[in-house]
C-alpha positions in Angstrom: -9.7 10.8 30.9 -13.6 11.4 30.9 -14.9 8.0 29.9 -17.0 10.1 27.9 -14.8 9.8 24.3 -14.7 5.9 25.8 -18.2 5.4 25.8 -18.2 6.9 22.6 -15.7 4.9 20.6 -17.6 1.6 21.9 -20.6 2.9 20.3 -19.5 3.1 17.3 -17.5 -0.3 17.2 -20.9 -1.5 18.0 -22.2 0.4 14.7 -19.7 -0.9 12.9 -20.4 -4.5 13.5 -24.3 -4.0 12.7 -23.3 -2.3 9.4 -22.8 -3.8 6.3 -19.4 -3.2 5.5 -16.6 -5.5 3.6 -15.6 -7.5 6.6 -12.2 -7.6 6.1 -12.4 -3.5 6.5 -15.0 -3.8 9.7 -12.5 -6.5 11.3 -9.1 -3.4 10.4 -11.7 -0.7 12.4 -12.8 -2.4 15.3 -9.2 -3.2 15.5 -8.4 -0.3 15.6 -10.8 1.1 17.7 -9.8 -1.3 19.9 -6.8 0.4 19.9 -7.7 3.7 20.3 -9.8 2.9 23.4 -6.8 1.5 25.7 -4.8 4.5 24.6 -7.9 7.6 25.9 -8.6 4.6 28.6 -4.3 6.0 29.9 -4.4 9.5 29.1 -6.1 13.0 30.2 -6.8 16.2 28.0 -5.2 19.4 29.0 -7.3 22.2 29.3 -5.7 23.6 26.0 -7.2 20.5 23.9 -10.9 20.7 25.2 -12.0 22.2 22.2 -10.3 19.2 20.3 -12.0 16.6 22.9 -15.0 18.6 22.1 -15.2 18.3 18.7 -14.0 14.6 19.0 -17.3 14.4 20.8 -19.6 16.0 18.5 -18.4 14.1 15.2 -18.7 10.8 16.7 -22.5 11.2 18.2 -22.6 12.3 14.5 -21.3 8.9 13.0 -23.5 7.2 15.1 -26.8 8.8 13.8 -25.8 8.7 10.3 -27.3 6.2 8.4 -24.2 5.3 6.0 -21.7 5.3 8.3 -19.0 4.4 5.7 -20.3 6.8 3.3 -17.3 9.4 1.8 -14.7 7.3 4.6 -16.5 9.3 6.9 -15.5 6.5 9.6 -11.6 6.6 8.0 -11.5 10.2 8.5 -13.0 9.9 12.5 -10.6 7.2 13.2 -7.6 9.5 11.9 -8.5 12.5 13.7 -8.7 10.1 16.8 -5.6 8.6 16.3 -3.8 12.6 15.6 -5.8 14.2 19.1 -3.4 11.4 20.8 -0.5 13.2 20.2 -2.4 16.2 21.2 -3.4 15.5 24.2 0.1 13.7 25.2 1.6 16.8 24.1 3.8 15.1 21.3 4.1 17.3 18.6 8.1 17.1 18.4 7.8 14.4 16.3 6.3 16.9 13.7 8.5 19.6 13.9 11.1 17.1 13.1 9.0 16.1 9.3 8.8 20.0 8.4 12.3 20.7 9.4 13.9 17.5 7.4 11.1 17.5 4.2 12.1 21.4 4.2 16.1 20.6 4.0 15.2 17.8 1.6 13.9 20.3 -1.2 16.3 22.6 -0.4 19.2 20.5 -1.3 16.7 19.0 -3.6 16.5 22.4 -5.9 20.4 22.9 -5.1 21.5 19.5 -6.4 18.8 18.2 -9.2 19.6 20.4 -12.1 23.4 19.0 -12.9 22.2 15.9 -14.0 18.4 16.6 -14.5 17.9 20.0 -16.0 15.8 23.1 -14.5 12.5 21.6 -15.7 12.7 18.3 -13.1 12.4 21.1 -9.8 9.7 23.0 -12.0 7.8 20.2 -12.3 8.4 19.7 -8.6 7.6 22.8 -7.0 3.9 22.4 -6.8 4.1 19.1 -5.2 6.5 20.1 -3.1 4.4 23.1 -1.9 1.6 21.0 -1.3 3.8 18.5 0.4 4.9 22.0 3.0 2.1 22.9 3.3 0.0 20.0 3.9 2.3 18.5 7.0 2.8 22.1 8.9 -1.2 21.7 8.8 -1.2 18.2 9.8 -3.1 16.9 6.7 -2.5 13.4 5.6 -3.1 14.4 2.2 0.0 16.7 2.1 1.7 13.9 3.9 1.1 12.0 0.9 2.4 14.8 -1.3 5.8 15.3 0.8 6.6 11.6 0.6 5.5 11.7 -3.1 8.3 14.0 -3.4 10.8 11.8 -1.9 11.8 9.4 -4.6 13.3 12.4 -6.9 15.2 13.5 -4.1 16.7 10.1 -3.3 17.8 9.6 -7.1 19.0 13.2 -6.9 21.6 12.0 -4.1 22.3 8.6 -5.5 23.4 10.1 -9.3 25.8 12.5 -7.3 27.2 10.3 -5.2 27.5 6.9 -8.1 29.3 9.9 -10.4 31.4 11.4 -7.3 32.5 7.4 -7.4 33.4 6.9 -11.0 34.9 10.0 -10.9 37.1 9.0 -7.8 39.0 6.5 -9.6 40.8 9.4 -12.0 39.8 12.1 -9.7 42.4 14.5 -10.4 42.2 14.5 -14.1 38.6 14.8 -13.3 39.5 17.7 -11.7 41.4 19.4 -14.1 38.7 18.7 -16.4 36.1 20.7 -14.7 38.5 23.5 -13.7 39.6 23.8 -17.5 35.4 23.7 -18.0 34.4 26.3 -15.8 37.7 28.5 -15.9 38.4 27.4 -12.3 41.5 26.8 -10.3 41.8 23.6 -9.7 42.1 23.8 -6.0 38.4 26.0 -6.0 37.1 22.9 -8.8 38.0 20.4 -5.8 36.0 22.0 -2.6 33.3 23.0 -5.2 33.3 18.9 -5.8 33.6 18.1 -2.1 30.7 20.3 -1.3 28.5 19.3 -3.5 29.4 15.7 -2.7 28.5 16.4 1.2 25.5 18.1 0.4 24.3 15.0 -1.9 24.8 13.0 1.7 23.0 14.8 3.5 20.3 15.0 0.6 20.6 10.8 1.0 20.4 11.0 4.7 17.4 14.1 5.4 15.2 11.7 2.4 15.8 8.3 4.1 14.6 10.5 7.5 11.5 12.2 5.9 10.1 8.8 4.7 10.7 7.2 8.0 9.8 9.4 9.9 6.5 10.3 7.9 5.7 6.4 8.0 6.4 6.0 11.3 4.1 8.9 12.7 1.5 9.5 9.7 -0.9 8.5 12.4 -0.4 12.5 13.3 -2.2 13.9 10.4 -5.9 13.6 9.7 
């Protein structure tokens, strides 16, 4: 890579350690400035991404002159958008397709499976979240990351009260059967794949929440 974003990086470690910041948060950013610095020191910018180098450029020579550097998290929000160009200029944006297309299953099955045990009103009260949440990671922002995984503890009860009642219900599950066939005017055959599907979809609720939240830890270094 141009040792330009290099150079650049130092300059503002050495900023940093002239300012007057809490030095337990000066010691987490040189650190990981530090960081960042071996990882533009290994890689090289695609001619797609100059106007992201660019622009990675022109905000730090901006941090530098600034005279509160840590004003607003002004050097928080330079340090994310170094660490998300990364995956940029590696060309490593699978990982993100992979949190839309699970957080998107996950309320789907979400708004399928909540209302049995917790009314209409819980996924009311949901959808904004949950559109902030969509549309905040298919833009990359760590703000709507923040709202997606805010979303994820509803969606995990969601699974575990099907699946904990699909349980107690296993131990007389043919009366149980009969019950709800009798309730909704169902045969009781239809009652019982009606109950298996649901059950399967509560699963996969279980599993595509567990994923989101890894998966949104594990890379939230992606959004800025």
């Amino acid at each position: 890579m141009d040792s330009s974003l290099v150079v650049l990086l130092g300059d503002v470690r050495k900023k940093l350690e002239k300012s007057n910041i809490d030095n337990k948060k000066k010691e987490k950013y040189i650190k990981e400035i530090n960081n960042l610095i071996e990882k533009y020191r290994q890689i090289g910018v695609p001619n797609n991404h100059k106007e992201t180098y660019e622009s990675l450029l022109k905000k730090g020579k901006e941090l530098i002159k600034d005279t509160n550097i840590n004003e607003k998290g002004k050097i928080e929000y330079y340090l994310r958008y170094c660490n998300a160009a990364v995956y940029d200029f590696n060309e490593n944006l699978k990982p993100l397709n992979r949190i839309v297309l699970s957080y998107m299953l996950t309320c789907i099955l979400f708004f399928a499976l909540s209302p049995q045990y917790f009314s209409y009103i819980l996924p009311l009260i949901m959808i904004i979240p949950i559109y902030l949440g969509l549309k905040g990671v298919r833009n990359r922002s760590y703000n709507g990351l923040l709202y997606a995984l805010s979303c994820i503890p509803m969606a995990l009860l969601t699974s575990v009260a099907w699946l904990w009642n699909a349980f107690l219900a296993s131990k007389n599950f043919n009366v149980f059967i009969e019950s709800l066939s009798k309730q909704f005017n169902k045969t009781p055959a239809t009652a019982r794949n009606l109950i298996i599907t649901f059950v399967v979809l509560s699963f996969i609720l279980l599993v595509s929440s567990i994923y989101t939240l890894i998966m949104g830890i594990k890379y939230r270094k992606m959004f800025v």
